[in-house]
C-alpha positions in Angstrom: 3.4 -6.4 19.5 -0.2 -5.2 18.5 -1.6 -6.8 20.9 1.1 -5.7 23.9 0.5 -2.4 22.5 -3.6 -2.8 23.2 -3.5 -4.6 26.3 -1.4 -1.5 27.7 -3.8 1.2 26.1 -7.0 -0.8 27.6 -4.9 -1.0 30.9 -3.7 2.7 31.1 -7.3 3.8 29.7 -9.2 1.7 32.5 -7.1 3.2 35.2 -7.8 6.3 34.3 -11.2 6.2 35.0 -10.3 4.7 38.4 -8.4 8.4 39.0 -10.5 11.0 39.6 -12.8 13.4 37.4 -10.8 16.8 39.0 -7.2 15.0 37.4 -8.4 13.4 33.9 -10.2 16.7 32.7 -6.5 18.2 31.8 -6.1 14.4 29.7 -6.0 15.5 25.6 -6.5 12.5 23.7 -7.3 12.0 19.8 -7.8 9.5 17.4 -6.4 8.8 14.0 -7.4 6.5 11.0 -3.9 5.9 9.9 -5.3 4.0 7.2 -7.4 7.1 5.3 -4.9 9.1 6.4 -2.1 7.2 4.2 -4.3 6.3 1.5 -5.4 9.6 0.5 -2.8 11.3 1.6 -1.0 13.6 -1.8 1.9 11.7 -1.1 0.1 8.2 -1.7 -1.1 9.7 -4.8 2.3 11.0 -5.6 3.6 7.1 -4.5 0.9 6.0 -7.4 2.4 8.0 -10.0 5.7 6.8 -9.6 4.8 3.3 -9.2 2.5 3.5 -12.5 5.6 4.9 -14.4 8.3 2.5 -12.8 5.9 -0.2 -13.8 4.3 0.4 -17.0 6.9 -0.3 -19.3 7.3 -3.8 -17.8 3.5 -4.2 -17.9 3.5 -3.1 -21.5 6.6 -5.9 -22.4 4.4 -8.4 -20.3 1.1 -7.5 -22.7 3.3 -8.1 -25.7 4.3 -11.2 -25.5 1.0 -12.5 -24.5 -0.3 -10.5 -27.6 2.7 -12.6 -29.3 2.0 -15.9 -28.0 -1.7 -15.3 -28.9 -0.9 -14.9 -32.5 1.1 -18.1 -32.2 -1.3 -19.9 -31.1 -3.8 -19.0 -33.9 -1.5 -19.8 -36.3 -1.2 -23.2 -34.9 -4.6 -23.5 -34.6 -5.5 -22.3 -38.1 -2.3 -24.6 -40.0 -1.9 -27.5 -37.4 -3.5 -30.0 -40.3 -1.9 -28.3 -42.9 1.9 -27.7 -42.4 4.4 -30.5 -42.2 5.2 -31.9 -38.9 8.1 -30.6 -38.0 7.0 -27.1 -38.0 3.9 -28.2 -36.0 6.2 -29.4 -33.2 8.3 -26.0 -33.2 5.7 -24.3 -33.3 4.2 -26.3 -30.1 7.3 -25.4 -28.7 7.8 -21.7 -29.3 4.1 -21.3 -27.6 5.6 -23.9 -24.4 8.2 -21.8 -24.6 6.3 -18.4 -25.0 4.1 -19.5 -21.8 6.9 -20.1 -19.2 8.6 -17.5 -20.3 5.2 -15.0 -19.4 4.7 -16.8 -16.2 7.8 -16.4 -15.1 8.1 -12.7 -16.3 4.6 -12.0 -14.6 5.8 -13.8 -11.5 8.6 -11.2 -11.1 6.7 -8.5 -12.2 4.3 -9.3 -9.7 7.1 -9.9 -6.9 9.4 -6.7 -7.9 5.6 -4.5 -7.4 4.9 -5.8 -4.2 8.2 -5.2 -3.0 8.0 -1.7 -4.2 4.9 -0.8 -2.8 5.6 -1.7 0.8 8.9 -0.2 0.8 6.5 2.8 -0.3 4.2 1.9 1.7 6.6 2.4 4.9 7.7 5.5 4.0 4.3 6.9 3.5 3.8 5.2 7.0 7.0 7.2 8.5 5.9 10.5 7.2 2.2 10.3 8.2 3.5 9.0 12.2 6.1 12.6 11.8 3.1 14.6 11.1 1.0 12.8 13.8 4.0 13.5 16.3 4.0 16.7 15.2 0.6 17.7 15.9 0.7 15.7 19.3 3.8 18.1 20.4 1.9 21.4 19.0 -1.0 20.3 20.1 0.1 19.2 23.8 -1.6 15.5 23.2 -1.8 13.4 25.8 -2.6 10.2 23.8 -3.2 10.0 20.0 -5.0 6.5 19.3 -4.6 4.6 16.3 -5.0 1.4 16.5 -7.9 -0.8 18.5 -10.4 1.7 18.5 -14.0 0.7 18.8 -15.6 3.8 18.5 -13.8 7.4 18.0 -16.2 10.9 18.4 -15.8 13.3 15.7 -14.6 15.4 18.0 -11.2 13.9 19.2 -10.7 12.1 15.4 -8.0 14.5 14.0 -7.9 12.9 10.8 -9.0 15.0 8.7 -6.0 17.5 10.7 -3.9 14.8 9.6 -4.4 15.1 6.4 -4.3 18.6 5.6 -0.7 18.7 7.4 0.3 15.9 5.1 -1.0 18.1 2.0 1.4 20.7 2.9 4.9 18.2 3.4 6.8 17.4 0.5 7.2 13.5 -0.1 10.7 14.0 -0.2 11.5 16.6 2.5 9.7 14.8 5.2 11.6 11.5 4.8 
């Protein structure tokens, strides 16, 4: 789809310069690094926030056991000649235990963040493409490049436009 989506740009761009000077004057294009523009965007930082706070306490659970399970495994290590078999064995169990259970609890940690942050992740996308589309109808853009660029001027990257569009949208109110 990228690619389609570049083939046609290089296509529409090359045949422009086959049209005249007198007809492409009028042509208003500009450029966009969508990825600055969503990663420090307030709403990203906003995004961050939330994430942290959604997360944390999990993060903190996680931390505890491994703090637990490296308790139990210094008391193995300090009574493993000393106490009686049996409670060697449990204990060799508890920390068997104690591991699977992080690792798996880490592996859905890790899983449940990743899902969160690229459904974030989208709808920072969808509200950065509204303000771009926004700014492209005020504007009166012909083209607004994202994507494929080699080289943009300073002087058709609105960016930094973007940006300060995005710092006056609410994350919520522009979903």
């Amino acid at each position: 789809m990228k690619k389609v989506l570049l083939v046609t740009i290089v296509v529409l761009l090359s045949g422009l310069n086959n049209i005249g000077s007198a007809q492409t004057e009028g042509l208003k294009i500009a450029y966009v690094n969508m990825a600055k523009a969503i990663e420090t965007s307030p709403q990203a930082e906003t995004v961050l926030k939330q994430l942290k706070s959604e997360f944390d306490p999990k993060d903190q659970k996680l931390t505890a056991q491994r703090e637990e399970l490296r308790k139990i495994e210094e008391e193995l290590e300090k009574t493993a000649l000393v106490i009686k078999e049996s409670d060697r064995q449990e204990l060799e169990k508890k920390v068997r235990d104690l591991r699977r259970l992080i690792k798996r609890d880490t592996q859905e940690f890790r899983e449940e963040l990743n899902v969160r942050q690229n459904e974030e992740l989208r709808k920072l996308e969808r509200i950065v493409l509204k303000v771009v589309a926004k700014i492209a109808e005020e504007d009166k853009y012909d083209l607004i490049i994202h994507q494929g660029a080699i080289y943009a001027s300073n002087r058709i990257d609105i960016t930094d436009k973007v940006l300060a569009e995005l710092a006056k949208t609410d994350l919520d109110a522009s979903q």
